[in-house]
C-alpha positions as CSV (number, residue, x, y, z in Angstrom):
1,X,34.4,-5.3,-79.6
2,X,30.8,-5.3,-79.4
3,X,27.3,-5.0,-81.3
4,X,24.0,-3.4,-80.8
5,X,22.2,-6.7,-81.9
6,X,22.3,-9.7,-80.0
7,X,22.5,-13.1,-81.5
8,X,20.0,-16.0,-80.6
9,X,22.1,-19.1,-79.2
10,X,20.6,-22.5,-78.5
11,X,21.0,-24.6,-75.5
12,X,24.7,-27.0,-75.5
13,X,23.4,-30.5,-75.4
14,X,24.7,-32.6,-72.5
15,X,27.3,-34.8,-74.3
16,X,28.8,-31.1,-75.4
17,X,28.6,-29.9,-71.7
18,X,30.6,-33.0,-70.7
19,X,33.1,-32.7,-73.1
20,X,33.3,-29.1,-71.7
21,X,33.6,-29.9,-68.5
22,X,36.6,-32.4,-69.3
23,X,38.3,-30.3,-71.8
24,X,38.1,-27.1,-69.2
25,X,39.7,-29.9,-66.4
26,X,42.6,-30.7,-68.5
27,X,43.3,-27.1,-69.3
28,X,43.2,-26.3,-65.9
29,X,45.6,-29.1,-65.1
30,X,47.8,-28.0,-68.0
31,X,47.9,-24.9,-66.6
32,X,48.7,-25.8,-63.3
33,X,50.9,-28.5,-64.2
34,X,53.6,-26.7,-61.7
35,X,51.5,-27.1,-59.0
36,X,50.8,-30.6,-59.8
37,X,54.8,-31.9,-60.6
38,X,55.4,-29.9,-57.5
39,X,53.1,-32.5,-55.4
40,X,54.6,-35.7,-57.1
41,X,58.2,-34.5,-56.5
42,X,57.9,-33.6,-52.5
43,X,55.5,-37.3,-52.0
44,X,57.6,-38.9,-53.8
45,X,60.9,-37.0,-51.3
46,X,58.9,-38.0,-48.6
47,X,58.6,-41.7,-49.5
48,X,62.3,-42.0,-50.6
49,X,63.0,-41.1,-46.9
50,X,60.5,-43.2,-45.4
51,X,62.1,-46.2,-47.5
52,X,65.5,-45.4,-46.0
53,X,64.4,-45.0,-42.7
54,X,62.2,-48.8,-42.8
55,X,63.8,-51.5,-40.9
56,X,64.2,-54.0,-43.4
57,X,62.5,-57.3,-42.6
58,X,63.0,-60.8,-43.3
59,X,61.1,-63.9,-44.0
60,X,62.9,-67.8,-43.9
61,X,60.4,-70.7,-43.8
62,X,60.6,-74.7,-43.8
63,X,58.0,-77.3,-44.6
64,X,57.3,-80.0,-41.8
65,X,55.4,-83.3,-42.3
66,X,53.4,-84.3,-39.1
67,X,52.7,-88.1,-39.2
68,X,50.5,-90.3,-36.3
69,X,52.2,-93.1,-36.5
70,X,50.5,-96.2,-36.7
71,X,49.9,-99.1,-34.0
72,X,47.3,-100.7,-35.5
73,X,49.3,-101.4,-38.6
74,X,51.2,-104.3,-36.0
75,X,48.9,-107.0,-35.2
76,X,47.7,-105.6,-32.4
77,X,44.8,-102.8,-31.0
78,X,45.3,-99.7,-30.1
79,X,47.7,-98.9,-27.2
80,X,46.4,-95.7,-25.9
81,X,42.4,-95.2,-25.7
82,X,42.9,-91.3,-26.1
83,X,44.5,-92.1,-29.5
84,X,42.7,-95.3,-30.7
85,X,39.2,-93.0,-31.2
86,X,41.4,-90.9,-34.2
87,X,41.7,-92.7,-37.4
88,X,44.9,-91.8,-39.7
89,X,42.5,-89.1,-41.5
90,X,41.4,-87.0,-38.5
91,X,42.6,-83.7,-38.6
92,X,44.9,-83.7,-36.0
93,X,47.2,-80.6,-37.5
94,X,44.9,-78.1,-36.3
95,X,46.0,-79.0,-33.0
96,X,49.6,-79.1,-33.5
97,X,49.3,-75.7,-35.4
98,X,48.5,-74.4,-32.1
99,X,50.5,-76.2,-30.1
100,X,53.6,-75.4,-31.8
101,X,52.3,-71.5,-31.3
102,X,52.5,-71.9,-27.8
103,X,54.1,-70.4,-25.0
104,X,55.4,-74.0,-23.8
105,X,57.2,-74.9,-27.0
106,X,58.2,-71.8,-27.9
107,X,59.7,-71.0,-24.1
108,X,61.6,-74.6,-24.2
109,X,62.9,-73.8,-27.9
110,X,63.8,-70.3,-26.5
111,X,65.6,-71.4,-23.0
112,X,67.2,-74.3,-24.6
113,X,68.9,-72.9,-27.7
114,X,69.4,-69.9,-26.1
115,X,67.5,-67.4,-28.2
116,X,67.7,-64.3,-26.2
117,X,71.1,-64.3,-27.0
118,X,70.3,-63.5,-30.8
119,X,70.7,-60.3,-32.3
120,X,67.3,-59.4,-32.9
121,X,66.1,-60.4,-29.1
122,X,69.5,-57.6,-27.6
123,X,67.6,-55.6,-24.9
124,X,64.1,-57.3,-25.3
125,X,64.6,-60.0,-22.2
126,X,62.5,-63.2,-22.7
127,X,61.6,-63.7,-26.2
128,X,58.9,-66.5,-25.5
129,X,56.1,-63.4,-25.8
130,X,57.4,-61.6,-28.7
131,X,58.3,-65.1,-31.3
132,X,54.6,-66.2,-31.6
133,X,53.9,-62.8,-33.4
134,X,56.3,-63.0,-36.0
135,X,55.7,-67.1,-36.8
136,X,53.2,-68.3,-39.1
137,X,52.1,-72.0,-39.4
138,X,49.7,-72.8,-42.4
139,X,48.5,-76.2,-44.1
140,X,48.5,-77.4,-47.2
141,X,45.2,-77.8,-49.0
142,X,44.7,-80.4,-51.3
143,X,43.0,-79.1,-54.9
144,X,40.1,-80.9,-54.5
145,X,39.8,-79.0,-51.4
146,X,37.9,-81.9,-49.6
147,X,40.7,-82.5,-47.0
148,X,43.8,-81.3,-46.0
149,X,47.8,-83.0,-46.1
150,X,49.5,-83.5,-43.5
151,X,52.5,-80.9,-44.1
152,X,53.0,-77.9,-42.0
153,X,54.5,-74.6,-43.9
154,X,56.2,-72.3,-41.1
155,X,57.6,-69.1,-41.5
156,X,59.1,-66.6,-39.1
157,X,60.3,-62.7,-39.9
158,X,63.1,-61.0,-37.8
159,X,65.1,-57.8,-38.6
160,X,68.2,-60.2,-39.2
161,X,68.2,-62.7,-42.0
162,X,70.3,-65.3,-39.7
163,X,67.6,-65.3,-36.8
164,X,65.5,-66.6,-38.9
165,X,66.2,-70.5,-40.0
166,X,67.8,-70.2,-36.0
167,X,64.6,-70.1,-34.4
168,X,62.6,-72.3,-37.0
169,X,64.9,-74.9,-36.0
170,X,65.0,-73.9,-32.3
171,X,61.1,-74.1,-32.1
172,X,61.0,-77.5,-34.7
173,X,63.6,-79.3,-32.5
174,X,61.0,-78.3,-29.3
175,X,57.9,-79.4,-30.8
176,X,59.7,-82.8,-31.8
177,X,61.2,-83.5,-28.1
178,X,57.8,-82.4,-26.7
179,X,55.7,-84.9,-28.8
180,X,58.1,-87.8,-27.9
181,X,57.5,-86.9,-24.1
182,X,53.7,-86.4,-24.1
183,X,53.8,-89.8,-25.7
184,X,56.2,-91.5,-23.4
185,X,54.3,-90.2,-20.2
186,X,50.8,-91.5,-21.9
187,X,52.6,-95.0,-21.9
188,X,53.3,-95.4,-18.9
189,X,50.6,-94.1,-17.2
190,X,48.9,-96.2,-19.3
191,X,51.2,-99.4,-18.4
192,X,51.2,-98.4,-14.3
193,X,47.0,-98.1,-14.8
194,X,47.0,-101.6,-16.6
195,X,49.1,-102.7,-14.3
196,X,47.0,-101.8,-11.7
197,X,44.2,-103.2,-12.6
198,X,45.5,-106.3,-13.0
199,X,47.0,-106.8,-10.0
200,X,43.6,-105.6,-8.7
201,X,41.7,-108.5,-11.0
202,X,44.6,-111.2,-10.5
203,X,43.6,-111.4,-6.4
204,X,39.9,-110.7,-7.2
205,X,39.7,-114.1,-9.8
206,X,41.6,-116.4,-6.9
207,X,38.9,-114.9,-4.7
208,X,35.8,-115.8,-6.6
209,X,37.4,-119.5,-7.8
210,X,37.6,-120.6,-3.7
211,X,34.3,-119.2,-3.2
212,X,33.1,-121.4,-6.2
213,X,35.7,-124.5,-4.8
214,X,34.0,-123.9,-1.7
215,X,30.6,-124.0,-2.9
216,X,30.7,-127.4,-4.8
217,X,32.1,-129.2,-1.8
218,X,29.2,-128.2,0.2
219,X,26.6,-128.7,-2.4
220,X,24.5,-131.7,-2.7
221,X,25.8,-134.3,-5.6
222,X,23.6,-133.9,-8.7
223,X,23.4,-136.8,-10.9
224,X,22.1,-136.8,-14.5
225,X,19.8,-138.7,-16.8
226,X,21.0,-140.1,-20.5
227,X,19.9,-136.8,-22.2
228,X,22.0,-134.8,-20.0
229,X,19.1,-133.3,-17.6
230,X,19.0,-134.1,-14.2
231,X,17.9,-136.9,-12.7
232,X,15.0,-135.2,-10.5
233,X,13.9,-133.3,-13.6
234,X,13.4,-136.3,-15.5
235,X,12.1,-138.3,-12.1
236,X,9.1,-135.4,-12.1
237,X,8.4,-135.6,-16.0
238,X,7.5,-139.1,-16.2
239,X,5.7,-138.9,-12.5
240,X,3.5,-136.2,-14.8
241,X,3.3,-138.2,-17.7
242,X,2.1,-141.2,-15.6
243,X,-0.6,-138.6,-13.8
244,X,-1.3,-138.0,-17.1
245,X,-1.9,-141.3,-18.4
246,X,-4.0,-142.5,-15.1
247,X,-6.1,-139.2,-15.9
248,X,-7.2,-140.6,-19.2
249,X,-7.4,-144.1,-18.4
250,X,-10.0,-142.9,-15.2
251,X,-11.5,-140.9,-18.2
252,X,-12.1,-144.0,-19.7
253,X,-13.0,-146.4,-16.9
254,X,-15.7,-143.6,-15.3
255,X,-17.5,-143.4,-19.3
256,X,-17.4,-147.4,-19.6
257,X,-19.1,-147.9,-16.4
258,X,-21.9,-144.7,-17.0
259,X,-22.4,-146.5,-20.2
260,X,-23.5,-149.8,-18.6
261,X,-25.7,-148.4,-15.9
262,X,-27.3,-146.7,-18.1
263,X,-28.1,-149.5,-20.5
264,X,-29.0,-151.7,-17.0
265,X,-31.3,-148.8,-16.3
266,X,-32.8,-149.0,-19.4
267,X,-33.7,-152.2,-18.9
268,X,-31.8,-153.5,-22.4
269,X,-31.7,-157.0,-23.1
270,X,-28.5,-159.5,-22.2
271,X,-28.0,-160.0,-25.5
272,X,-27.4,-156.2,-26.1
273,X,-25.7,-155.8,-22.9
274,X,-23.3,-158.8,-24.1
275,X,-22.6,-157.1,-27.0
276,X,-22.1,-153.8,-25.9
277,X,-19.4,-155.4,-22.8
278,X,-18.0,-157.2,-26.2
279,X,-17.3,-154.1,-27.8
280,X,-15.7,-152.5,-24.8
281,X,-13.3,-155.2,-24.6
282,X,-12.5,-155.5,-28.4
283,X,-11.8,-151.4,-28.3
284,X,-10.2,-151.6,-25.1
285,X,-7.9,-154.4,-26.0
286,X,-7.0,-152.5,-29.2
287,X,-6.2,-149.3,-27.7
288,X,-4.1,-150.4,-25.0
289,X,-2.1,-154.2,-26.7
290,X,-0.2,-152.9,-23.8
291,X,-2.3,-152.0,-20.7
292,X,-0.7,-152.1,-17.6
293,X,0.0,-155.2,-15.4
294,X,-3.1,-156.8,-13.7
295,X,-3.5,-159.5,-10.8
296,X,-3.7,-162.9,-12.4
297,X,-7.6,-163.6,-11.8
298,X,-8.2,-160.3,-13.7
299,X,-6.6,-161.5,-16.4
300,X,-8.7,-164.7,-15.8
301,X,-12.0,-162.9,-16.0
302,X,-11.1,-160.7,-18.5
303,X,-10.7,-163.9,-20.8
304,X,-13.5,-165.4,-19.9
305,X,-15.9,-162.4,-21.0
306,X,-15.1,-163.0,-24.7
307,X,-15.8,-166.6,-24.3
308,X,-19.0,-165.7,-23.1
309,X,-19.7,-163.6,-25.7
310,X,-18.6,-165.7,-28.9
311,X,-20.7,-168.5,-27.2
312,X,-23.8,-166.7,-27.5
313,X,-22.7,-165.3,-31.2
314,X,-22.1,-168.9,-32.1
315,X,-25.6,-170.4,-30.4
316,X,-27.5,-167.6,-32.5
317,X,-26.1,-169.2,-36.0
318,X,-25.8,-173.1,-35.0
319,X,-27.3,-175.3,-32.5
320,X,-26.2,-176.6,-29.3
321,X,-24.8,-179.4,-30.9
322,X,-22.2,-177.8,-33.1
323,X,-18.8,-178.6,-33.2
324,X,-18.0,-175.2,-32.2
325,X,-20.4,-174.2,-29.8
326,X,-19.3,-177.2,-27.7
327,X,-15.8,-176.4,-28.2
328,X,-16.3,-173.0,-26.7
329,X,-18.3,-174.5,-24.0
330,X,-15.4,-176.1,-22.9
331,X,-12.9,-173.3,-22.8
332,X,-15.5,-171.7,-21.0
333,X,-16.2,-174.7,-18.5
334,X,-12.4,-175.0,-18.3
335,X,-11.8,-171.3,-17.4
336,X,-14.9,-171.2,-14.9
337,X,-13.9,-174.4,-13.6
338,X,-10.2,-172.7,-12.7
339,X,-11.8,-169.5,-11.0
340,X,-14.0,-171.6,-9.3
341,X,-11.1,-173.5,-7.7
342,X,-9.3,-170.1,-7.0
343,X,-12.8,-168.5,-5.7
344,X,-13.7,-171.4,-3.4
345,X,-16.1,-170.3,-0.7
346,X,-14.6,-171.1,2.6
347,X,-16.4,-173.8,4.8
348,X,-18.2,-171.3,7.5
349,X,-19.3,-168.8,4.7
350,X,-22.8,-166.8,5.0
351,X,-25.3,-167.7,2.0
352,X,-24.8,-164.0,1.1
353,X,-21.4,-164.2,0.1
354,X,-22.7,-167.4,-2.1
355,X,-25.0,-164.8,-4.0
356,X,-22.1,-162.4,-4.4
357,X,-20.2,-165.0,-5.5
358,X,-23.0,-165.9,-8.2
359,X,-23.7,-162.6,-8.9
360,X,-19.6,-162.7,-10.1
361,X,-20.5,-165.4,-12.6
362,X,-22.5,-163.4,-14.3
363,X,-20.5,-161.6,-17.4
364,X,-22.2,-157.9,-17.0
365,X,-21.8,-158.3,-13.3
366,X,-18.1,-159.4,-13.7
367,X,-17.3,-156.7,-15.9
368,X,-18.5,-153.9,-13.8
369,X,-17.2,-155.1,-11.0
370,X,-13.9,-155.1,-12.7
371,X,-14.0,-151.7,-14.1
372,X,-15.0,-150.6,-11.1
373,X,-12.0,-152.2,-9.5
374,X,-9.7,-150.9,-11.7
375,X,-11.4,-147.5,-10.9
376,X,-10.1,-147.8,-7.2
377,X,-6.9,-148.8,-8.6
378,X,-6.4,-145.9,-10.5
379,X,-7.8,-143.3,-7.8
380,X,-5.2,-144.6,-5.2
381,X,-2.2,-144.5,-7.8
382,X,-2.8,-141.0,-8.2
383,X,-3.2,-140.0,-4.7
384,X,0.0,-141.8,-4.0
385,X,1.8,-140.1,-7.0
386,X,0.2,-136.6,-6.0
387,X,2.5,-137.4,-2.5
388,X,5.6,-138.3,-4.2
389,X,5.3,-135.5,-6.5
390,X,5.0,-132.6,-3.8
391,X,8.5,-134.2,-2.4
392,X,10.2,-134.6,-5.9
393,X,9.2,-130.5,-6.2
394,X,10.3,-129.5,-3.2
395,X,13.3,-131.6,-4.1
396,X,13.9,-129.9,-7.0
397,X,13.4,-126.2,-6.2
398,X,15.9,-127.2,-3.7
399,X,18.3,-128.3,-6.3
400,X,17.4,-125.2,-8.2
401,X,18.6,-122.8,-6.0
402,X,21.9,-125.0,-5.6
403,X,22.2,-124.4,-9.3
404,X,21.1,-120.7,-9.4
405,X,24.1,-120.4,-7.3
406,X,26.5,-122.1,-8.9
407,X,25.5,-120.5,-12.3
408,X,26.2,-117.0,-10.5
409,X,29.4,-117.9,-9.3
410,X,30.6,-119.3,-12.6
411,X,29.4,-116.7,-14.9
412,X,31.1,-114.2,-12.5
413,X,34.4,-116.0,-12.5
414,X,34.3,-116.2,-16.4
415,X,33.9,-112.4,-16.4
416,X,36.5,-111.9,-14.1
417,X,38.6,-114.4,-16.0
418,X,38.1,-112.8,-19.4
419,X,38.6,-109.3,-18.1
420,X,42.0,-110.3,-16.4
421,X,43.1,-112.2,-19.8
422,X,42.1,-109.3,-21.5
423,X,44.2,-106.9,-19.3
424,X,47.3,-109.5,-20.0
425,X,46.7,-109.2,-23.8
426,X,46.5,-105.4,-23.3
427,X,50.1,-105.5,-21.5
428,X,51.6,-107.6,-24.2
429,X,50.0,-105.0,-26.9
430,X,51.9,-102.7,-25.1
431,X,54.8,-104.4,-24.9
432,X,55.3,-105.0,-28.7
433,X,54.3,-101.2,-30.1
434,X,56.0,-98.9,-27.9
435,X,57.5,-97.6,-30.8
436,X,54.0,-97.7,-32.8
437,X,52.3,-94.5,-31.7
438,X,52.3,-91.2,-30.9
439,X,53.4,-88.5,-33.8
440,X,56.3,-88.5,-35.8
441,X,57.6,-85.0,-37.9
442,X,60.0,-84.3,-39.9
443,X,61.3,-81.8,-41.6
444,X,61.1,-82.1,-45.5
445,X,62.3,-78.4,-46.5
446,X,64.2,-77.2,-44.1
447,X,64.9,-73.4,-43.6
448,X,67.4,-71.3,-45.1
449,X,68.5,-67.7,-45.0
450,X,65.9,-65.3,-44.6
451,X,65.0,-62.9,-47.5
452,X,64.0,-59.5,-47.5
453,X,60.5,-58.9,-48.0
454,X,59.5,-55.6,-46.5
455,X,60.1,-52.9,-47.2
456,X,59.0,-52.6,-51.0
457,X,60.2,-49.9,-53.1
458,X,57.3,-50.3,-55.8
459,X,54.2,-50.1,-53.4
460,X,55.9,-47.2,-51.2
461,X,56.4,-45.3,-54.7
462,X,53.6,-45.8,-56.3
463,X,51.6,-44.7,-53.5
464,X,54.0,-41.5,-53.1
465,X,53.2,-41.1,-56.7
466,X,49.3,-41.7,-56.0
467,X,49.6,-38.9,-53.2
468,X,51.3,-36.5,-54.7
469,X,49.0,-36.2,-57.8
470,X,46.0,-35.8,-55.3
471,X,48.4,-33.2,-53.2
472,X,49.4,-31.4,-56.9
473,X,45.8,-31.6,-57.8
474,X,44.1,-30.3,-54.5
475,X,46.6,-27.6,-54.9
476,X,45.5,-26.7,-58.8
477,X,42.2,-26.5,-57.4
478,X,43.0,-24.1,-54.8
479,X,44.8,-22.0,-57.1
480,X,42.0,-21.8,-59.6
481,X,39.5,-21.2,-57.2
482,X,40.8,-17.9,-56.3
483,X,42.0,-16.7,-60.0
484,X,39.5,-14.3,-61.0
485,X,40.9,-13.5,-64.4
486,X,39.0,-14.8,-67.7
487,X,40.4,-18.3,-69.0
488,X,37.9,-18.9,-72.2
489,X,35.4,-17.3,-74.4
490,X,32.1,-19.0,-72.8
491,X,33.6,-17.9,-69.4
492,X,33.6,-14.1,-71.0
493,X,29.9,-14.7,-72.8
494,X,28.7,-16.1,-69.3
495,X,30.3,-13.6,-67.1
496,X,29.2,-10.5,-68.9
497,X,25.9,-11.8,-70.6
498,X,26.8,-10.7,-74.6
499,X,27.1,-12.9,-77.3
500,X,30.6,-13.6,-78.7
501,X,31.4,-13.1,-82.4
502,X,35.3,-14.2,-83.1
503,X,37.9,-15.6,-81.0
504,X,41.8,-14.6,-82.3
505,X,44.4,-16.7,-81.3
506,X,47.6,-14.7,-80.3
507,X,49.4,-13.8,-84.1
508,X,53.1,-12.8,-84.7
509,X,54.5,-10.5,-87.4
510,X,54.8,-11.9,-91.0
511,X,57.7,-12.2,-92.1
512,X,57.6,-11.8,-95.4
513,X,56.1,-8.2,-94.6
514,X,59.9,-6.5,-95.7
515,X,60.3,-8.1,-99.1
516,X,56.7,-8.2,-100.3
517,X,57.1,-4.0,-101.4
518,X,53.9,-2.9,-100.2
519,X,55.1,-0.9,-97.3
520,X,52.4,-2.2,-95.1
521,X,51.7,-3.3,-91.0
522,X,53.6,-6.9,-90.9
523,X,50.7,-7.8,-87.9
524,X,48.5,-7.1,-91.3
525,X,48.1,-11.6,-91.5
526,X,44.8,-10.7,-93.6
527,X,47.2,-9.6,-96.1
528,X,50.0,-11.3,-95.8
529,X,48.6,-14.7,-94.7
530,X,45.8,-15.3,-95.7
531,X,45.4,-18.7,-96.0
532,X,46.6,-19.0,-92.0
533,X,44.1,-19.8,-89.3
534,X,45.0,-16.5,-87.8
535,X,43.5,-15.1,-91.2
536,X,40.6,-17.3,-91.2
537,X,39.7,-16.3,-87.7
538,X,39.5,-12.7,-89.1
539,X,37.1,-13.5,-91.9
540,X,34.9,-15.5,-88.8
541,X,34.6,-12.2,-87.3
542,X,33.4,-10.5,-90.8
543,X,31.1,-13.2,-91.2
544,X,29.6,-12.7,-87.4
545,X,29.2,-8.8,-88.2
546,X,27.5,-10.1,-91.7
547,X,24.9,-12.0,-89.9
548,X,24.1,-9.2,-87.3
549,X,23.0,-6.5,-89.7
550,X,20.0,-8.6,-90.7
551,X,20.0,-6.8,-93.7
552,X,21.0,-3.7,-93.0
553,X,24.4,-1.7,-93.1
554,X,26.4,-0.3,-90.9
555,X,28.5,2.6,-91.4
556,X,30.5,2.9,-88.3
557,X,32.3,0.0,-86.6
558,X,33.8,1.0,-82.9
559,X,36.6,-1.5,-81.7
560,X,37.7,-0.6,-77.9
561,X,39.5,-2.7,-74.8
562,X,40.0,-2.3,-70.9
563,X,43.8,-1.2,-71.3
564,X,46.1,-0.2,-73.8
565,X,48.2,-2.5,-75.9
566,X,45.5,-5.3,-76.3
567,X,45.6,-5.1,-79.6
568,X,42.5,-3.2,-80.8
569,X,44.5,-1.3,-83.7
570,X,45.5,-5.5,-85.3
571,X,42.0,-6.1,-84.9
572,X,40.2,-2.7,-86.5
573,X,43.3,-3.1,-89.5
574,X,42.7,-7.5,-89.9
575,X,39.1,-6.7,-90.7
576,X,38.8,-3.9,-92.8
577,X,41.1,-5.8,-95.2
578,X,38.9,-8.9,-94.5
579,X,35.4,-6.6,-95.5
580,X,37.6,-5.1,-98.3
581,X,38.9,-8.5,-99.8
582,X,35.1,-9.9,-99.7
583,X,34.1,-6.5,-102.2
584,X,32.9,-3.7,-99.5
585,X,34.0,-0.6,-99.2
586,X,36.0,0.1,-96.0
């Protein structure tokens, strides 16, 4: 059915278009829904025999606690230096989780408990290459995921649900038998090293003592003081303390004497120089109460001075008739008197040894000469100490070699001596935790039966199911692709570019159309209906035809079709009773 006007359409907006797009999807899938149960039912065929041709696997496990035992908990160091740098929270496991992975436990467990003998090893030889693929070994992580426990999960997965706890326990009983070796061997390599070694020192220390013995019988005998040094040490201190001394007393003596040549050169007075020769004796009596030992006639002179002296003191205040004066005029006649007697001039002497002798009796004079004196003294002490000192040095560098020595040799004995002892503790450590390191495990959970775990009916048919929709869908596609035939009424506008104005669903006969009377079509649902959606889709059609005359009205309306049957009689019939039942003339 067509018009000579065209109607004026708007562009679809895009949520429309996508609506569209997934409405037309779903028809297409409801119309191909053979295709699409076809694909589900032959995937999910396929899978069922896949699932029935699966070897069926299964999984046993066992939990194993791994333990370094502990030496130092005895009272006692560590025995074995390649365990005493591992505290008790080193992670050790990762090791043993490869160790017990390895082709040397795992070919002892398999040649010891015979495990090419088990059903799922027939015809494969040595299993030692084929168990390591099929065991697992994981750790236990704590929930604050800082460190790790010390327990070992192991599983293993064999075609035969008896195979499994058998080689669990086959490869658990290995692991245990190899740690308890390992450890063994270390302790006693350990022990023949020690042992070794002490032999070694043992002969070594009797060595080194008879050097020493030997040594202190030919050395010279060294005696020592009250403080505990040696006698030469303390010998050369006071030699330099008396070098010492002598160097401050010449000090002394060489200032006193510059002093009164000087005031002699000078040309002072005798009183002054009696005073000044006064004060050297007071000062010189008061620094030294204890001033070493002189000859008797020094002594002599040396007391006579001061009598001089508080003689003329005493003549300056009194006369020459005081008590006092004339009592120090006697001490002094007394004491000249005595020197006299011991400085007699020998019958035969020379008139110039009178002078000298006079020249003694003067105070000054005497007092020089005796500082002068004392000088010489002095001079030749130190000389004579310089001598003994070179020979008390060369004594004592002597000695100090002698005692070098001896140092070296003891200080290596006690090093020998503590080494050996600690080599003997080291034995006895030894001795009391043989039983105190190395690993310890033990089995907590031990395996069971295995259970099946592959292969999984819900994965392998749910996938089947996954595939065949995408098979039933690819296939839908296909089948769509190359169907030429119209499928909706915007395929038809698009296709052959006119607008549309009705769309009739497919009608059946009424059936009241027999006892209504009126003698009429029953395929007449304008008439008998018309309250249907068949009916309504009619009056749509009128309404389109309304709108297209703009006005104007047509007298002639031509319904036609490609082929015969397609209902174009219905149609022409439906909407004349439509235009008739809104008031037109049909």
């Amino acid at each position: 059915m067509s018009s000579t006007e065209q109607f004026d359409y708007a562009p679809e907006p895009q949520e429309s278009q996508g609506a569209s797009q997934l409405q037309a999807l779903l028809q297409i899938g409801w119309r191909r829904k053979g295709l699409i149960t076809f694909g589900v039912v032959l995937s999910l065929v396929i899978g069922a025999i896949y699932y029935s041709q699966c070897v069926p696997v299964y999984q046993s496990g066992a939990q194993l606690l791994v333990v370094k035992k502990r030496p130092d908990a005895l009272p006692v160091s560590s025995l074995d230096t390649r365990y005493s740098s591992m505290s008790f929270s080193d992670d050790y496991l990762a090791t043993h989780m490869v160790l017990m992975r390895s082709p040397l436990i795992v070919g002892r467990a398999a040649q010891k408990r015979d495990l090419a003998n088990l059903p799922s090893f027939k015809g494969v030889g040595d299993p030692t290459g084929i168990i390591p693929q099929s065991l697992s070994i994981t750790r236990d992580t704590k929930e604050s995921g800082a460190s790790a426990s010390n327990i070992l999960y192991l599983s293993y997965k064999a075609p035969v649900p008896e195979d499994c706890p058998a080689v669990l326990n086959a490869i658990v009983d290995s692991y245990r038998e190899f740690l308890d070796e390992a450890y063994r061997s270390m302790s006693n390599e350990t022990i023949e090293l020690i042992t070794q070694a002490k032999n070694y020192l043992r002969k070594d220390l009797k060595e080194k003592e008879e050097a020493y013995r030997q040594f202190r019988q030919n050395a010279p005998v060294v005696w020592k003081g009250k403080n505990g040094g040696h006698g030469e040490h303390e010998r050369l201190s006071s030699i330099e303390h008396r070098r010492a001394t002598l160097l401050v007393r010449r000090t002394e003596v060489e200032a006193r004497l510059a002093t009164i040549d000087e005031a002699i050169k000078n040309g002072r007075s005798p009183a002054a120089l009696r005073a000044l020769i006064m004060d050297m004796t007071k000062r010189s009596i008061a620094e030294q109460p204890t001033a070493r030992t002189a000859s008797p006639t020094n002594k002599i002179e040396e007391s006579l001075l001061p009598l001089l002296l508080q003689e003329q003191a005493l003549l300056e205040d009194y006369g020459s008739d005081h008590p006092q004066v004339i009592a120090i005029r006697q001490r002094i006649a007394f004491t000249r008197k005595f020197l006299n007697e011991m400085a007699d001039v020998p019958e035969g002497q020379t008139d110039e040894s009178k002078e000298e002798l006079a020249k003694l009796r003067d105070p000054v004079n005497r007092f020089r000469l005796v500082l002068l004196q004392e000088l010489d003294e002095i001079k030749s002490e130190e000389n004579r100490l310089a001598e003994v000192l070179k020979k008390e040095q060369e004594q004592v560098k002597a000695l100090m070699q002698y005692e070098l020595e001896e140092e070296t040799l003891r200080a290596d004995v006690a090093r020998t001596q503590a080494l050996y002892d600690s080599i003997i503790k080291r034995l006895q450590e030894i001795d009391l935790g043989k039983e105190g390191g190395g690993f310890e495990a033990r089995m907590i959970s031990p395996p069971g039966i295995g259970a099946r775990i592959a292969p999984k009916a819900v994965p392998i048919f749910a996938g089947a199911v996954v595939a065949g929709l995408l098979i039933g869908c690819s296939l839908a596609y296909l089948a769509e692709f190359f169907d030429k035939s119209f499928r909706s009424p915007d395929e038809i506008r698009r296709r052959l570019g006119v607008p549309l104005i009705g769309h009739i669903p497919i009608i059946t006969p009424a059936a009241n159309a027999a006892d209504s009377g009126a003698g009429l079509d029953p395929m007449l649902i304008t008439y008998y209906r018309p309250r249907t959606v068949e009916a309504e889709a009619y009056r749509g059609v009128r309404t389109s035809l309304y709108f297209s005359t703009r006005g104007q009205r047509h007298k002639v309306i031509q319904v036609t079709s490609a082929s015969q049957g397609d209902g174009k009689s219905t149609l022409a019939a439906n909407l004349a009773v439509s235009i008739a039942q809104s008031g037109r003339k049909v």
